[in-house]
PDB file of N, H, CA, C and O in Angstrom:
ATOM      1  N   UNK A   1     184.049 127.233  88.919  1.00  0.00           N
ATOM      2  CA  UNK A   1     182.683 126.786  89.134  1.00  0.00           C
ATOM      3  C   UNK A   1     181.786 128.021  89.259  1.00  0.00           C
ATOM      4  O   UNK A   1     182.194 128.929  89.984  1.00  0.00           O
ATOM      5  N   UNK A   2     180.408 128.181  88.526  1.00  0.00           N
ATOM      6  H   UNK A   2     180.077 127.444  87.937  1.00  0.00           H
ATOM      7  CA  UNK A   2     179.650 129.240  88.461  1.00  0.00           C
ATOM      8  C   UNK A   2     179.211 129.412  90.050  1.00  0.00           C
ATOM      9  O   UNK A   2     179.225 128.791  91.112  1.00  0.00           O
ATOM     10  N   UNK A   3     178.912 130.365  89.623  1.00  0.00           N
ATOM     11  H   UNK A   3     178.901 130.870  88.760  1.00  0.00           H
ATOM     12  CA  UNK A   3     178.284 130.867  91.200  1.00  0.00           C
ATOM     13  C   UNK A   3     176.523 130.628  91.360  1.00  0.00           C
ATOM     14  O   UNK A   3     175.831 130.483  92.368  1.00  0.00           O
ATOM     15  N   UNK A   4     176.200 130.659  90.027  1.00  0.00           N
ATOM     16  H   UNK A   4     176.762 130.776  89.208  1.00  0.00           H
ATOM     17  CA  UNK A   4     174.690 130.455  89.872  1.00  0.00           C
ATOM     18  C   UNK A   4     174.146 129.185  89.434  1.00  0.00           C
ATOM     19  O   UNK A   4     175.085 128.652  88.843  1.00  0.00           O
ATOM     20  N   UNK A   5     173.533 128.706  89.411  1.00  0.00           N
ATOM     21  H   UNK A   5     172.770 129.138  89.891  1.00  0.00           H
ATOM     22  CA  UNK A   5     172.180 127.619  88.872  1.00  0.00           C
ATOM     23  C   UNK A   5     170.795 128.650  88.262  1.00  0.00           C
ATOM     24  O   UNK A   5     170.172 129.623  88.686  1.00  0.00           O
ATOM     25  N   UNK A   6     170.769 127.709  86.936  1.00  0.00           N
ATOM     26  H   UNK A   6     171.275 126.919  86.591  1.00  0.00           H
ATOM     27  CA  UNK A   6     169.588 128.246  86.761  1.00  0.00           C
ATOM     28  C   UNK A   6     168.873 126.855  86.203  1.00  0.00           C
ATOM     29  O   UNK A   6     169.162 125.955  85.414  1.00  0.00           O
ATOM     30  N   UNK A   7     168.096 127.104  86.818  1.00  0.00           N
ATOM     31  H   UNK A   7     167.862 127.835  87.459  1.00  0.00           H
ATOM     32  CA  UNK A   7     166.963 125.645  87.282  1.00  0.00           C
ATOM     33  C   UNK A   7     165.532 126.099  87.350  1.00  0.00           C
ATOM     34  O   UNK A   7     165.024 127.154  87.731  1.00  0.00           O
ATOM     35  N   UNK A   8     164.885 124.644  86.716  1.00  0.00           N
ATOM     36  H   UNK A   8     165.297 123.787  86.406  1.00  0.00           H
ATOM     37  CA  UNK A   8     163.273 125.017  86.809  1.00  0.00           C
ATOM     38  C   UNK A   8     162.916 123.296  87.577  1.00  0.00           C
ATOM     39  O   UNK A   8     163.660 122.324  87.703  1.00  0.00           O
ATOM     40  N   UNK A   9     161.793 123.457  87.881  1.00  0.00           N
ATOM     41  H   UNK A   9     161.188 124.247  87.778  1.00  0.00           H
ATOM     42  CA  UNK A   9     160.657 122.699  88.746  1.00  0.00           C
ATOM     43  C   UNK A   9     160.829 121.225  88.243  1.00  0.00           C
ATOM     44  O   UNK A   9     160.423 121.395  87.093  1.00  0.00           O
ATOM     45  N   UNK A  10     161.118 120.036  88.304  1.00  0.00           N
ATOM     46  H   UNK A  10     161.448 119.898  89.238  1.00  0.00           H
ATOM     47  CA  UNK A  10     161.285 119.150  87.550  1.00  0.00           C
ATOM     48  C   UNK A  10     159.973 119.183  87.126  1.00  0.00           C
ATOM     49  O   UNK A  10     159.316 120.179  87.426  1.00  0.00           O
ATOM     50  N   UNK A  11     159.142 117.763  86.105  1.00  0.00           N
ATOM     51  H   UNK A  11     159.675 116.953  85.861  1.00  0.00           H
ATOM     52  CA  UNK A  11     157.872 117.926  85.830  1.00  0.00           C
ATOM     53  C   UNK A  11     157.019 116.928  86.967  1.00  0.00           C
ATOM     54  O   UNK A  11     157.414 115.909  87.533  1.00  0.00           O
ATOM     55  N   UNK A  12     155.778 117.595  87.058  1.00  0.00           N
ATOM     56  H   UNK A  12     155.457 118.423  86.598  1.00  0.00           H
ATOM     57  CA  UNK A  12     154.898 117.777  88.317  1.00  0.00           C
ATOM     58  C   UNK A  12     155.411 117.682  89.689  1.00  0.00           C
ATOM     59  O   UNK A  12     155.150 116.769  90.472  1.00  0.00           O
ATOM     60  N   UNK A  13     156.380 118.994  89.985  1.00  0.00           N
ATOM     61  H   UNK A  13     156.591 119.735  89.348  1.00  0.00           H
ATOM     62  CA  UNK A  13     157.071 119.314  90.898  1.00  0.00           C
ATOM     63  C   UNK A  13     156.598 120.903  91.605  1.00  0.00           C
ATOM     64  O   UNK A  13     157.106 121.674  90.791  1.00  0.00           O
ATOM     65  N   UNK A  14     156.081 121.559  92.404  1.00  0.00           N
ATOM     66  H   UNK A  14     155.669 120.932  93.066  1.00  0.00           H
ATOM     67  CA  UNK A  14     156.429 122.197  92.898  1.00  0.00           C
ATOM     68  C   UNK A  14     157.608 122.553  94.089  1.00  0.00           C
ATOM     69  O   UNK A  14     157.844 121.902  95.106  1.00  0.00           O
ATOM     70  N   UNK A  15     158.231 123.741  93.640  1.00  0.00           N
ATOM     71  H   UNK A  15     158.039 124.271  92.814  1.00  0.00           H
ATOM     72  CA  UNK A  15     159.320 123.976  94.711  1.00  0.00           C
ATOM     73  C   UNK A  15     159.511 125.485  94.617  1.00  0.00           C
ATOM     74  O   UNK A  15     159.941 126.253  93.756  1.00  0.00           O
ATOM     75  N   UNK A  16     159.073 125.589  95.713  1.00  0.00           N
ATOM     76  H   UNK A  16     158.723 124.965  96.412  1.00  0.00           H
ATOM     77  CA  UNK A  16     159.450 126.563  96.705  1.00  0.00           C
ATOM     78  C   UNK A  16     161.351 127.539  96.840  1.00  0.00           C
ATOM     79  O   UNK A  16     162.297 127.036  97.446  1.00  0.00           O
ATOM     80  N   UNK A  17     161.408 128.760  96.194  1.00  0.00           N
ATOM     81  H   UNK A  17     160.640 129.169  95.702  1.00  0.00           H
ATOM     82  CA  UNK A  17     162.427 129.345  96.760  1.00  0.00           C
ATOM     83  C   UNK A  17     162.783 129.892  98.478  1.00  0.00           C
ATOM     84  O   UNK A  17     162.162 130.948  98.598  1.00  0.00           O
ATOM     85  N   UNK A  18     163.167 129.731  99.165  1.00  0.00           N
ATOM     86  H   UNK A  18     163.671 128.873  99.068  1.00  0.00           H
ATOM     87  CA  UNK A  18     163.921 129.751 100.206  1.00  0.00           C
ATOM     88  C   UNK A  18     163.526 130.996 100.773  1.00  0.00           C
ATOM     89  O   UNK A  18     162.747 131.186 101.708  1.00  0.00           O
ATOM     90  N   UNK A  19     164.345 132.059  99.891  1.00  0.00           N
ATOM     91  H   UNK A  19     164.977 131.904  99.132  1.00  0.00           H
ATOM     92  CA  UNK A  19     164.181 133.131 100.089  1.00  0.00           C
ATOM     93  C   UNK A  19     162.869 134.500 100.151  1.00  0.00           C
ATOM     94  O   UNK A  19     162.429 135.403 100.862  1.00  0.00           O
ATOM     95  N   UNK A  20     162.719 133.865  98.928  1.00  0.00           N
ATOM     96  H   UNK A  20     163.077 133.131  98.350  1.00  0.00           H
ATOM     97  CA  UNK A  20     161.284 134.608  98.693  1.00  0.00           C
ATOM     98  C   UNK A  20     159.991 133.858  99.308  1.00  0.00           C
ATOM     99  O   UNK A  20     159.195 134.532  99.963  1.00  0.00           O
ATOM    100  N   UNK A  21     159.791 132.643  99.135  1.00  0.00           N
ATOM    101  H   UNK A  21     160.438 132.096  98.602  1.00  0.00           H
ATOM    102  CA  UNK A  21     158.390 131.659  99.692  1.00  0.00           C
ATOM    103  C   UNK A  21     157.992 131.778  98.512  1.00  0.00           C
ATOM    104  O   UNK A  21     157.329 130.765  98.284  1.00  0.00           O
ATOM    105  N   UNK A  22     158.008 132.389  97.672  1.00  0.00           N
ATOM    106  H   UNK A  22     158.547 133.211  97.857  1.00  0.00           H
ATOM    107  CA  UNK A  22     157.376 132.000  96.228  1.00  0.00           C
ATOM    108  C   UNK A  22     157.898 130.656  95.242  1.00  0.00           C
ATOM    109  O   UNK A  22     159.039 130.229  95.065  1.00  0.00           O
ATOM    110  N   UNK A  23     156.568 130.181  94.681  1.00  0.00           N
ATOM    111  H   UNK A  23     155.642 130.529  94.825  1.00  0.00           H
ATOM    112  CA  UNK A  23     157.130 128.840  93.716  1.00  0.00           C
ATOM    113  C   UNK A  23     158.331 129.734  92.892  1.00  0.00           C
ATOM    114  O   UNK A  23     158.550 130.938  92.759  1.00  0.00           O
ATOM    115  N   UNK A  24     158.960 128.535  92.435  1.00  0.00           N
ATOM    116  H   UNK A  24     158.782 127.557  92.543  1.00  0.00           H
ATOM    117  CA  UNK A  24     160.200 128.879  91.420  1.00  0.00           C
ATOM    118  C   UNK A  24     159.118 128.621  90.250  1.00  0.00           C
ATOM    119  O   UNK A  24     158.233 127.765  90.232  1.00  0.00           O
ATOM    120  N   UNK A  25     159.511 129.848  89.027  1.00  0.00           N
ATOM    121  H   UNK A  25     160.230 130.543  89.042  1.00  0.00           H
ATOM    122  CA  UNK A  25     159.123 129.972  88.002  1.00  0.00           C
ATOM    123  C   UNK A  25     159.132 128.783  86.938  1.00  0.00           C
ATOM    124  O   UNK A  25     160.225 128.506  86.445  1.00  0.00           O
ATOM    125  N   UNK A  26     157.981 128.038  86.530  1.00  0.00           N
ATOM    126  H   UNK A  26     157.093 128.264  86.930  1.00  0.00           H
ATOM    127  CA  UNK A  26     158.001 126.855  85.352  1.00  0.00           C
ATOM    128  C   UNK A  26     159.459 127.002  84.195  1.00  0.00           C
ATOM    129  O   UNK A  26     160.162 126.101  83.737  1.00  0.00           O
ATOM    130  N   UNK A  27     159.527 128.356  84.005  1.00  0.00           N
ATOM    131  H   UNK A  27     158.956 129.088  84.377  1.00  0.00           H
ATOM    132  CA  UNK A  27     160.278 128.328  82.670  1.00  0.00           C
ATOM    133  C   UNK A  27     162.076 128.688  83.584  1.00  0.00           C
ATOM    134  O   UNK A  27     163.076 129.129  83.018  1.00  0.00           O
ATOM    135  N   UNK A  28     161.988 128.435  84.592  1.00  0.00           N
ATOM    136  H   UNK A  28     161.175 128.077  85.052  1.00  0.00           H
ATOM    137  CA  UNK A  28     163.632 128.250  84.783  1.00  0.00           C
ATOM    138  C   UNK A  28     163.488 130.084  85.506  1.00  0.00           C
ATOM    139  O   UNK A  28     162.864 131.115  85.255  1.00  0.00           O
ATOM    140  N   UNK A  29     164.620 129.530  86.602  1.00  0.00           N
ATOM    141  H   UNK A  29     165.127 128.693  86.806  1.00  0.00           H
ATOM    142  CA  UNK A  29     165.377 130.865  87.407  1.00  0.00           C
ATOM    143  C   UNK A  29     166.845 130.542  87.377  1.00  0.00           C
ATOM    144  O   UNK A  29     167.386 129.471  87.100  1.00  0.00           O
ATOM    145  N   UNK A  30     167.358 131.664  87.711  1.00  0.00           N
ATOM    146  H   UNK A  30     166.918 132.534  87.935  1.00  0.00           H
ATOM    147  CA  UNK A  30     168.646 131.747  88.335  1.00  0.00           C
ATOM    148  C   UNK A  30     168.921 131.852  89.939  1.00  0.00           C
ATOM    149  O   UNK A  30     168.525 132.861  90.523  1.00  0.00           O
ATOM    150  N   UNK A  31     169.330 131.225  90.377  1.00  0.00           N
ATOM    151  H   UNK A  31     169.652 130.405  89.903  1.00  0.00           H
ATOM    152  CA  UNK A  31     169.141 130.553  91.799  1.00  0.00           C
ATOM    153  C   UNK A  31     171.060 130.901  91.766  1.00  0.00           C
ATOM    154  O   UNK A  31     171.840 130.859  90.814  1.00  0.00           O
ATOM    155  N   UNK A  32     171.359 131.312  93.600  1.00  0.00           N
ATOM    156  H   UNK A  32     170.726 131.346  94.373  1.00  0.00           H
ATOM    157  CA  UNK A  32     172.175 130.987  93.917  1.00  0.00           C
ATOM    158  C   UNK A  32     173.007 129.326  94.295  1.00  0.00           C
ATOM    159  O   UNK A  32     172.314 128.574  94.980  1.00  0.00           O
ATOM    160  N   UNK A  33     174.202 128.873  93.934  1.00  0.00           N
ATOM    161  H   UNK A  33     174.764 129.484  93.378  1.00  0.00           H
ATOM    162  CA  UNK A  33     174.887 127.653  94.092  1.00  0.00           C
ATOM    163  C   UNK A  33     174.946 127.657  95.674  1.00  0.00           C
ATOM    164  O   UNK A  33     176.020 127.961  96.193  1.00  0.00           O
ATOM    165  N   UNK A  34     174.014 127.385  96.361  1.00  0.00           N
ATOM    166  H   UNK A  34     173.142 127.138  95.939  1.00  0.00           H
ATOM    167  CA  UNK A  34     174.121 126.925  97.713  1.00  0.00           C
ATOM    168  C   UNK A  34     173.813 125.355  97.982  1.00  0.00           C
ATOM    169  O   UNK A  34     173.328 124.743  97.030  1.00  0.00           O
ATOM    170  N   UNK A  35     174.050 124.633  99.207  1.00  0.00           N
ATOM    171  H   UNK A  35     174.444 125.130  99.980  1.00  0.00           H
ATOM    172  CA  UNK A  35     173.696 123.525  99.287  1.00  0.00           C
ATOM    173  C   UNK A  35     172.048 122.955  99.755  1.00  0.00           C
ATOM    174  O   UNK A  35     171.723 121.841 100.168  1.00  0.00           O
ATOM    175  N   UNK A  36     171.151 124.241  99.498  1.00  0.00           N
ATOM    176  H   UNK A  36     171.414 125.145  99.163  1.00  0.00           H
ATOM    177  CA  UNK A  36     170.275 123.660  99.280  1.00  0.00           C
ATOM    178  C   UNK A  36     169.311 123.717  98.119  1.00  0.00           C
ATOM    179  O   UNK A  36     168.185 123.220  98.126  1.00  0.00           O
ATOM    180  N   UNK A  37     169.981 124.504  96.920  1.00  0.00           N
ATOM    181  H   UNK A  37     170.896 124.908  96.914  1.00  0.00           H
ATOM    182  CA  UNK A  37     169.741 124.351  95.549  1.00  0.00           C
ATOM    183  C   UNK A  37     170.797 122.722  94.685  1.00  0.00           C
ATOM    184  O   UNK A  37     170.575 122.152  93.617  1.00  0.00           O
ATOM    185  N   UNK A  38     171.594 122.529  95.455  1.00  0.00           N
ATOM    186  H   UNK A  38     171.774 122.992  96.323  1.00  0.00           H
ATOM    187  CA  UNK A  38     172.574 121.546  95.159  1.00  0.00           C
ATOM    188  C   UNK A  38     171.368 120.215  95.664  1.00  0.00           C
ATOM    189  O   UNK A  38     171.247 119.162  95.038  1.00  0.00           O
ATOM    190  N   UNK A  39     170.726 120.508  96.671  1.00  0.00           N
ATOM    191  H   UNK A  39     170.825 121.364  97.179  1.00  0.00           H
ATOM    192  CA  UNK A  39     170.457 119.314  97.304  1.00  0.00           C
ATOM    193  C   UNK A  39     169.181 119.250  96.197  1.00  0.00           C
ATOM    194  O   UNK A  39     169.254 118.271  95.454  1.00  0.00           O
ATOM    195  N   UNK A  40     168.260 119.958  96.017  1.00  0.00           N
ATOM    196  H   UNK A  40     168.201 120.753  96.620  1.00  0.00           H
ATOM    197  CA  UNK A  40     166.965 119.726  95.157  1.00  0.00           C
ATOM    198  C   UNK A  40     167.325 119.755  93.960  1.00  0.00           C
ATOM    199  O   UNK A  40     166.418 119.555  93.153  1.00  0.00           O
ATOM    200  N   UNK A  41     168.309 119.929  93.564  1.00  0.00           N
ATOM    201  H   UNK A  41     169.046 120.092  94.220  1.00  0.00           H
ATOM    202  CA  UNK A  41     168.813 119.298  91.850  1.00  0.00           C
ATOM    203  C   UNK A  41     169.252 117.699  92.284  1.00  0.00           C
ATOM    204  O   UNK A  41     169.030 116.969  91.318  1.00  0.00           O
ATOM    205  N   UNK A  42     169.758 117.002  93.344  1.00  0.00           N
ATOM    206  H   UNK A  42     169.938 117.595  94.129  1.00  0.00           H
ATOM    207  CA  UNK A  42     170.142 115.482  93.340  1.00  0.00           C
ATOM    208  C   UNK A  42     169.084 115.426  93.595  1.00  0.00           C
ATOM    209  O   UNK A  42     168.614 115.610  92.472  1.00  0.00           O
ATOM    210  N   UNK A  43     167.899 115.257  94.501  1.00  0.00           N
ATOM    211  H   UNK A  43     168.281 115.107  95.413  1.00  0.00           H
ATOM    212  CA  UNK A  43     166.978 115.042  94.809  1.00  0.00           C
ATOM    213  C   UNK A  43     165.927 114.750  93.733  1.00  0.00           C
ATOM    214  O   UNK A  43     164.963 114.004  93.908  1.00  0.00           O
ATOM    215  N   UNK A  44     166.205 115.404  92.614  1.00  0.00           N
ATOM    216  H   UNK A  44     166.988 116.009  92.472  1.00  0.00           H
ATOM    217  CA  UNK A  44     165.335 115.754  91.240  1.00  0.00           C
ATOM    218  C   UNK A  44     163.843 116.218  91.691  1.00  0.00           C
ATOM    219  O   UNK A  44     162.760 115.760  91.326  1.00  0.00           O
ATOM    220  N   UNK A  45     164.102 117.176  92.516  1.00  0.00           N
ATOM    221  H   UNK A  45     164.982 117.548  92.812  1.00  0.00           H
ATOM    222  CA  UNK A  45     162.918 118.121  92.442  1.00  0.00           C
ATOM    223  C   UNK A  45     162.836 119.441  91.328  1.00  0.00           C
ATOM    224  O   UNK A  45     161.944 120.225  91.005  1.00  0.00           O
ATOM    225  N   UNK A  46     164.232 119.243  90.940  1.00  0.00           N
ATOM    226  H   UNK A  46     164.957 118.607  91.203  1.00  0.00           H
ATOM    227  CA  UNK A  46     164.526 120.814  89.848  1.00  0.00           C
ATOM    228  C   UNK A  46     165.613 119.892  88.908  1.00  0.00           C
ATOM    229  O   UNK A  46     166.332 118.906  89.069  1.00  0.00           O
ATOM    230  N   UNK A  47     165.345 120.631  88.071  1.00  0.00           N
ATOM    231  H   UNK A  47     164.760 121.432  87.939  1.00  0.00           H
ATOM    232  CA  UNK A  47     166.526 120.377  86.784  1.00  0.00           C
ATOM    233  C   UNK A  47     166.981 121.564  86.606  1.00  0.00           C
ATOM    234  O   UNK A  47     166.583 122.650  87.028  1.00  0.00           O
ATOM    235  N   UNK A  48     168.274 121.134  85.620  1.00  0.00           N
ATOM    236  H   UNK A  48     168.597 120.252  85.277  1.00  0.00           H
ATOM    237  CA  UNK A  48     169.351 122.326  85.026  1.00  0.00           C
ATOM    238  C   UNK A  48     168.136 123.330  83.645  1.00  0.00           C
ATOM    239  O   UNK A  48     167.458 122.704  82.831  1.00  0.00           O
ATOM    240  N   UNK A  49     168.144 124.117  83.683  1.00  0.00           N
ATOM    241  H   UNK A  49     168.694 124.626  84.344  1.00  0.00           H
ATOM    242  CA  UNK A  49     167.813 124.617  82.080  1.00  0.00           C
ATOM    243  C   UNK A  49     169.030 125.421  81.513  1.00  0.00           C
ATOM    244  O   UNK A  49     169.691 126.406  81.842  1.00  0.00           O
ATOM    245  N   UNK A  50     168.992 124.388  80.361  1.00  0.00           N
ATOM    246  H   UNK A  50     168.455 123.588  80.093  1.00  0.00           H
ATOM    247  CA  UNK A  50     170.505 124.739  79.293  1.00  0.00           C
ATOM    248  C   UNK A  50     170.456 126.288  79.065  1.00  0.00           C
ATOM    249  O   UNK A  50     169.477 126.873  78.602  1.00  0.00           O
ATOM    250  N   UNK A  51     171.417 126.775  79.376  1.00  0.00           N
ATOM    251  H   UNK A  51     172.213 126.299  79.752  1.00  0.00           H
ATOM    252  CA  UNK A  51     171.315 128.638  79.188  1.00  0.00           C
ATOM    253  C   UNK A  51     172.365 128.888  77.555  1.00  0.00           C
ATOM    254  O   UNK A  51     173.533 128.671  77.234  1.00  0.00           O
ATOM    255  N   UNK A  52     171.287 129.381  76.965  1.00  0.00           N
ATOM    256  H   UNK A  52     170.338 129.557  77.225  1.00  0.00           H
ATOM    257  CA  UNK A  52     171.797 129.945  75.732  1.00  0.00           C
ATOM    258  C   UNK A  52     172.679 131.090  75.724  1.00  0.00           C
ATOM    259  O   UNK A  52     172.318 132.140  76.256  1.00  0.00           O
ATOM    260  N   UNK A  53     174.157 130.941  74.991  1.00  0.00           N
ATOM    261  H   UNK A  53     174.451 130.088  74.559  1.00  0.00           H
ATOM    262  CA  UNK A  53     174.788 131.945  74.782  1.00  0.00           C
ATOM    263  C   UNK A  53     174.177 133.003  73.298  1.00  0.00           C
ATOM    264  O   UNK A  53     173.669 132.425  72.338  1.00  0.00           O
ATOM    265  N   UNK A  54     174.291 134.206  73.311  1.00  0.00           N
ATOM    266  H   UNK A  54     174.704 134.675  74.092  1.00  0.00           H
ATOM    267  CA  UNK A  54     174.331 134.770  71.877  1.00  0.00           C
ATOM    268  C   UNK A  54     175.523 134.667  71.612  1.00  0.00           C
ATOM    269  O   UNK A  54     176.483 134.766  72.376  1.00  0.00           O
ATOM    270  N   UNK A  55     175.493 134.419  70.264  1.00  0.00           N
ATOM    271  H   UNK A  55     174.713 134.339  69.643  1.00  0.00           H
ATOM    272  CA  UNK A  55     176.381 133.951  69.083  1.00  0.00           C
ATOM    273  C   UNK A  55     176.745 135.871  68.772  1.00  0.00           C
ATOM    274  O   UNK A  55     175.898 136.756  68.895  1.00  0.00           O
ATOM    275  N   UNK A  56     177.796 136.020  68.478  1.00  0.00           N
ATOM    276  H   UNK A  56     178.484 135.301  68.378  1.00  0.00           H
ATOM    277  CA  UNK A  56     178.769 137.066  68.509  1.00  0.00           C
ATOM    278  C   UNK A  56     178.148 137.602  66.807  1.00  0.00           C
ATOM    279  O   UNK A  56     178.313 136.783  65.903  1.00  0.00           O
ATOM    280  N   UNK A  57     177.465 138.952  66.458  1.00  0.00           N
ATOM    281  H   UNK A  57     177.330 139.618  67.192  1.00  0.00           H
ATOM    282  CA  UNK A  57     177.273 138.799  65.043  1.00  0.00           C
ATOM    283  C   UNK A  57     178.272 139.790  64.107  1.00  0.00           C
ATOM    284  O   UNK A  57     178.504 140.895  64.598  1.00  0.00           O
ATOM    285  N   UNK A  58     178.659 139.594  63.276  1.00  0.00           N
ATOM    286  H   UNK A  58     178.470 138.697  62.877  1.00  0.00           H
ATOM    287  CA  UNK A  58     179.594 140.406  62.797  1.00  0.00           C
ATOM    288  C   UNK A  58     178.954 141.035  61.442  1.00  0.00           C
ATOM    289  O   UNK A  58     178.215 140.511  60.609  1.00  0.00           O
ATOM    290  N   UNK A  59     179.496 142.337  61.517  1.00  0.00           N
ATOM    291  H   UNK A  59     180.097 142.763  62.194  1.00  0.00           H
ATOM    292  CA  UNK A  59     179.007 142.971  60.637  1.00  0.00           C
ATOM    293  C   UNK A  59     179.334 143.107  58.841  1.00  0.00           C
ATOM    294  O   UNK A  59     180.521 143.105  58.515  1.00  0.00           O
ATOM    295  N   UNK A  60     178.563 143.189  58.041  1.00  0.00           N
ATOM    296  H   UNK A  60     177.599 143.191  58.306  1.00  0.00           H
ATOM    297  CA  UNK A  60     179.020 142.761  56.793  1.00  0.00           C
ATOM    298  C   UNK A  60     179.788 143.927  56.081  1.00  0.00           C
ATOM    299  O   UNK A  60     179.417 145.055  56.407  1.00  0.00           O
ATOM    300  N   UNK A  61     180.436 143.870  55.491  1.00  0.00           N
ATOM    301  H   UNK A  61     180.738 142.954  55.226  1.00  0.00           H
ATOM    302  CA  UNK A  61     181.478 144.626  54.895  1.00  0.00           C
ATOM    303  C   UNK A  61     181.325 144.894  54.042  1.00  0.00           C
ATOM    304  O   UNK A  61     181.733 144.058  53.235  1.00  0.00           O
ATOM    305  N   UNK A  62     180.654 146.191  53.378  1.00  0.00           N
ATOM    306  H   UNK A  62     180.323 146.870  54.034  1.00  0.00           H
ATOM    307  CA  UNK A  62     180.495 146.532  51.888  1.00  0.00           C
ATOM    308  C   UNK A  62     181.161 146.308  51.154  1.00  0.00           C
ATOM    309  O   UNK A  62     182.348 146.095  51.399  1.00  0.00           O
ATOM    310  N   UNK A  63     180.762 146.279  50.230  1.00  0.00           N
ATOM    311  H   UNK A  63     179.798 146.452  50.030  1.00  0.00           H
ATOM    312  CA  UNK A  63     181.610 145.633  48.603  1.00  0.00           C
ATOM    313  C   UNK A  63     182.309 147.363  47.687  1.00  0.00           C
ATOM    314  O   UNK A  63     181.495 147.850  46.902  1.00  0.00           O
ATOM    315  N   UNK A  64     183.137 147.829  47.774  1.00  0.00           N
ATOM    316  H   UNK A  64     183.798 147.433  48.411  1.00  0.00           H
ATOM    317  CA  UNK A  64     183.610 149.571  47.077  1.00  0.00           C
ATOM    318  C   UNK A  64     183.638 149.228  45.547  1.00  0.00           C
ATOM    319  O   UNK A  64     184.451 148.403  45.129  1.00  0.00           O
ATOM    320  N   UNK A  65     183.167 149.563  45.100  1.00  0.00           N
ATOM    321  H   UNK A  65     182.507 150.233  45.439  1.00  0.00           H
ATOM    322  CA  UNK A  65     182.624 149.557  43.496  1.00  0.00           C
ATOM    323  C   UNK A  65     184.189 150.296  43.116  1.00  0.00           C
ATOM    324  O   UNK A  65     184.494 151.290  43.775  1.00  0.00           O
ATOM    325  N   UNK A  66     184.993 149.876  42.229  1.00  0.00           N
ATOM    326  H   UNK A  66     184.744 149.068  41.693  1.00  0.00           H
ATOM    327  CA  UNK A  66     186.372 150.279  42.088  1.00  0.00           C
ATOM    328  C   UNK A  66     186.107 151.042  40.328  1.00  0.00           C
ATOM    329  O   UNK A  66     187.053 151.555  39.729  1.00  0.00           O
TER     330      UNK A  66
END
């Protein structure tokens, strides 16, 4: 199980980080998995935001003119 959440504001939600007193950012944070980031995701004051992996790119392989 991750150690993090990264979560944004549900819509017309403000919420407050804990730590800082500052709103949590519209476009999604990374928040520690504590039980009171657990509790405002059931609550639906915050949602999950899907975190994009990069795709691995591989490099192209010249063609040797024989």
């Amino acid at each position: 199980m991750p150690e993090t959440l990264t979560v944004k504001p549900a819509p017309k939600r403000q919420v407050r980080n804990p730590r800082s007193g500052e709103h949590l950012d519209k476009a999604g944070e990374t928040v520690p998995r504590t039980p009171y980031w657990l509790r405002r995701l059931k609550d639906g004051d915050v949602v999950k935001v899907k975190t994009t992996t990069r795709k691995k790119t591989t490099k192209r392989t010249a063609t040797k003119e024989q």
